[in-house]
Every structure is written in structure tokens, then in C-alpha cells.
matplotlib code that plots the C-alpha trace (Angstrom):
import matplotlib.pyplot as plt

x = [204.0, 200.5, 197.2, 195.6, 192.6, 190.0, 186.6, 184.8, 181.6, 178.1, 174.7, 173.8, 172.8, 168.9, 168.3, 164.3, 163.5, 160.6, 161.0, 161.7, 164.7, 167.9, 170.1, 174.4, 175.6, 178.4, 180.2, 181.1, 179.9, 183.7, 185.7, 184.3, 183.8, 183.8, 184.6, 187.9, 188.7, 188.0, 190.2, 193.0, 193.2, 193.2, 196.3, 198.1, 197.2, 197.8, 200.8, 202.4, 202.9, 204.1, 205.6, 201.6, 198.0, 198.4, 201.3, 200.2, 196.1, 198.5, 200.0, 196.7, 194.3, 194.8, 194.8, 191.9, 189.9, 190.7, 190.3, 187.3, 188.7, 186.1, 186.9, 184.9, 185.0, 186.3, 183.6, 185.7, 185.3, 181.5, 179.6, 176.9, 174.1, 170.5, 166.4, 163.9, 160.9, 159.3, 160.5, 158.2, 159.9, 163.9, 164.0, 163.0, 166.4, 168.0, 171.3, 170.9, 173.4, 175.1, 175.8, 171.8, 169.8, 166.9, 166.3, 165.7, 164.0, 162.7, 163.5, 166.1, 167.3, 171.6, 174.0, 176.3, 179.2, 179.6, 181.3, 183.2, 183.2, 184.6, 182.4, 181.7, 178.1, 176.5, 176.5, 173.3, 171.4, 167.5, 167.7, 165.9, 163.0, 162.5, 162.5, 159.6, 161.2, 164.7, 164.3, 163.4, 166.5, 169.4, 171.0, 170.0, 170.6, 168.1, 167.3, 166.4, 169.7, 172.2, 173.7, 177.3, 178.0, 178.3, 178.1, 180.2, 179.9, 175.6, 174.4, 171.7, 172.3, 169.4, 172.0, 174.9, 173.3, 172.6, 171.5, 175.4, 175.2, 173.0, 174.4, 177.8, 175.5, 174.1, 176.6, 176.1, 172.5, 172.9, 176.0, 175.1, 175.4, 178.4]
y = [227.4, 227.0, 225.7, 223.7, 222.2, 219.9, 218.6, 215.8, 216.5, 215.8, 213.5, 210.1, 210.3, 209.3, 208.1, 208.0, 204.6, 203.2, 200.5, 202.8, 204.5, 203.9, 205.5, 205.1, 206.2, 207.8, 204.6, 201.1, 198.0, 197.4, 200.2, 202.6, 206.7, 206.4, 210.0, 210.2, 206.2, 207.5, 210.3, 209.0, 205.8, 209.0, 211.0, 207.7, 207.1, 210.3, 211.5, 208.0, 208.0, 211.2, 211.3, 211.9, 212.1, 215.9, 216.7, 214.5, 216.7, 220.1, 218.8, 218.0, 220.1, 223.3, 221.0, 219.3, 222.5, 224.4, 221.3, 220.3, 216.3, 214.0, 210.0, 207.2, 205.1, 201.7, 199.2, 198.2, 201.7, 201.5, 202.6, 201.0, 201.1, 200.3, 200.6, 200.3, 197.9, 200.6, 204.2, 204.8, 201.8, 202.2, 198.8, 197.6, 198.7, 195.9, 196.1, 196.1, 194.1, 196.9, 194.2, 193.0, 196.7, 194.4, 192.1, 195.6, 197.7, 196.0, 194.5, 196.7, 198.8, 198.7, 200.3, 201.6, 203.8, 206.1, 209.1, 211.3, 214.9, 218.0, 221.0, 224.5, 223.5, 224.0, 221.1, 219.2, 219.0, 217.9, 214.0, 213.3, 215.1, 211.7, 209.7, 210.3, 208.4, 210.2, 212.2, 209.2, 207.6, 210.5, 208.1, 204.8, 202.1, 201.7, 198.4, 200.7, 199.8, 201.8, 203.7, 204.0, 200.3, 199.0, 195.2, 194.7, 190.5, 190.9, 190.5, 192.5, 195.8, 197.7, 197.2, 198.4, 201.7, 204.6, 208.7, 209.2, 206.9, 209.0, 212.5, 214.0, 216.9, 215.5, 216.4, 220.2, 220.1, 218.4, 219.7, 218.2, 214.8, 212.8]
z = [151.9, 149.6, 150.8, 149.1, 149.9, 148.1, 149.2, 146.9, 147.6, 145.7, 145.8, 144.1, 140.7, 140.6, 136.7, 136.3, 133.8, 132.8, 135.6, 138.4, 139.4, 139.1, 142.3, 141.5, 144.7, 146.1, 146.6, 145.9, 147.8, 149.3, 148.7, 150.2, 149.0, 145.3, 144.4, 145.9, 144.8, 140.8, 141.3, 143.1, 140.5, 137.5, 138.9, 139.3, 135.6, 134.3, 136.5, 138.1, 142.2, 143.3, 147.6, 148.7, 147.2, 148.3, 145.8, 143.0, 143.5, 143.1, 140.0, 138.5, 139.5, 137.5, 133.9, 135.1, 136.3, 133.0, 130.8, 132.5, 132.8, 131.7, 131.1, 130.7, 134.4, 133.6, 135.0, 137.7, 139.0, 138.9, 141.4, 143.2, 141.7, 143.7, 143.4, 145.8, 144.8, 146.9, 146.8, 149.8, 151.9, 152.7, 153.5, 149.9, 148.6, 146.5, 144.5, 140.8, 138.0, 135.9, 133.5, 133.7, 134.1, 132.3, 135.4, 137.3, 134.9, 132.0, 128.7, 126.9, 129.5, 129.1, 130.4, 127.8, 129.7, 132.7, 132.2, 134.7, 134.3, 135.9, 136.2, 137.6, 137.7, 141.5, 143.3, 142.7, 146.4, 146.8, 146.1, 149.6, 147.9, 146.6, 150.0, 152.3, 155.0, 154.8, 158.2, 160.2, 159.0, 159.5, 162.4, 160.7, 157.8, 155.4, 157.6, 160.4, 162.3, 164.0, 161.4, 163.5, 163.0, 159.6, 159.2, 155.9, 156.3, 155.6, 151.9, 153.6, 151.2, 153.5, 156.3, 155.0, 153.3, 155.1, 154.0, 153.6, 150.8, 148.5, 149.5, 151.0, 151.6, 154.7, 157.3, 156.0, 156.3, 159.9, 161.5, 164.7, 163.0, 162.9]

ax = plt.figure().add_subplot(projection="3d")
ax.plot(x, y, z, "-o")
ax.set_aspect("equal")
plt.show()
């Protein structure tokens, strides 16, 4: 029998604009860990439902790797995309319109596409460089709350973001760490 094994892993991408920064996490508001969302919804595309997500990845996989897949995400795939007012302050985190990148950032700031690529590159690690606050927050939500309960009901964003949010990375930095 063949192993095969597959870890999504990787780090918000931190877009530096003239009206701050733009942060498009590692996840959507309801659904949850974007990576493997994007992927599963592209081998259903590409290669229809197979008997498991295991055996339609081994189909994949080697075309992808050696083709290095890149797509444009449809914008129902987006991921959630946030600022803080202040970078310094967790709790300032706010949700920003991908359809409205003005209202965040300043006149004629757009978003045109998102693209999904494939690559051998290293994984990028280092974004809590950016965060003065990020070690006083590795149990918490951005809110300060207990980051084991999630309340999905609150339009508090601050509440339901925590460190994981930004970076898969965190679990390997801090084993200990559920």
C-alpha cells in the first residue's frame, strides 16, 4: 500500500498599501481553513468526486506539482481579508470589503484578481515580526478572549480571530500549544 501524505501549511499574506496593510488570512469568515477549502473545490473541478479526498489528492498531485497549478480563485473563494486601524493594537482589527479596498485604504485602491499558485518556494514564516503584541496573544482572540472558544454568532471580527488566523506555523513554533 502507498503513503501519501499532504500538509497545507503557510502564513497570511501581508500586502503593504498606502493606507496600511492589507492581511488575507488563512481562512474565510464561515468556512473555515481556506487552503484546503480552494483545493478540495479544484480536484472536484478538474477531476469530478472520486470514493475520498485522499484518492482524488493522489490523482492530482503529481500534474499539479510538475505543472506548478496556478488558477485565478473565483471570489467566492476569497479569503478574508482584514486591517488593523492600529497595527500596534490586536483589538483594532476590522474586516475590509474586497469589493470596496477604497473605504480601507484610499481612493483607487482595487482589487483586480487573486491568484493561486503552486510552488517549491520555502514556506514564507516571520509575519508576527509585524505584531508587537503576538506573544501575549498565543492562547487568545484578538479581543483578548479565550482563544479555545470561538463565538461564530458575534460580528465582533477581534473575537473570532486568533494567531492561528495569520500563520499555520504557529503550532510548530509552539508545540506545547494546542
Amino acid at each position: 500500500m502507498e503513503r501519501f501524505d499532504g500538509d497545507i501549511r503557510g502564513e497570511a499574506v501581508a500586502i503593504d498599501l498606502p493606507g496600511g496593510t492589507l492581511f488575507a488570512l488563512m481562512e474565510t469568515l464561515n468556512s473555515g481553513e481556506l487552503p484546503f477549502f480552494i483545493m478540495r473545490n479544484r480536484l472536484i473541478t478538474e477531476y469530478g468526486q472520486h470514493s475520498s479526498w485522499h484518492e482524488t489528492w493522489k490523482l492530482a498531485w503529481p500534474t499539479w506539482k510538475r505543472e506548478k497549478l496556478h488558477f485565478e480563485l473565483p471570489e467566492d473563494d476569497y479569503p478574508l481579508l482584514v486591517r488593523f486601524r492600529d497595527i500596534r493594537n490586536p483589538d483594532t482589527v476590522e474586516s475590509v470589503d474586497p469589493y470596496d479596498l477604497a473605504a480601507s485604504f484610499g481612493r483607487g485602491v482595487t482589487l483586480k484578481r487573486i491568484t493561486i499558485q503552486i510552488t517549491d518556494d520555502p514556506i514564507a514564516t516571520g509575519i508576527w515580526r509585524r505584531f508587537p503584541w503576538w506573544q501575549n496573544y498565543r492562547e487568545r482572540n484578538l479581543d483578548g478572549s479565550d482563544s479555545s472558544v470561538t463565538d461564530m454568532v458575534t460580528k465582533d471580527i477581534s473575537a473570532r480571530l486568533s494567531w492561528g488566523s495569520f500563520s499555520t506555523e504557529f503550532r510548530k513554533m509552539h508545540p506545547d500549544k494546542s
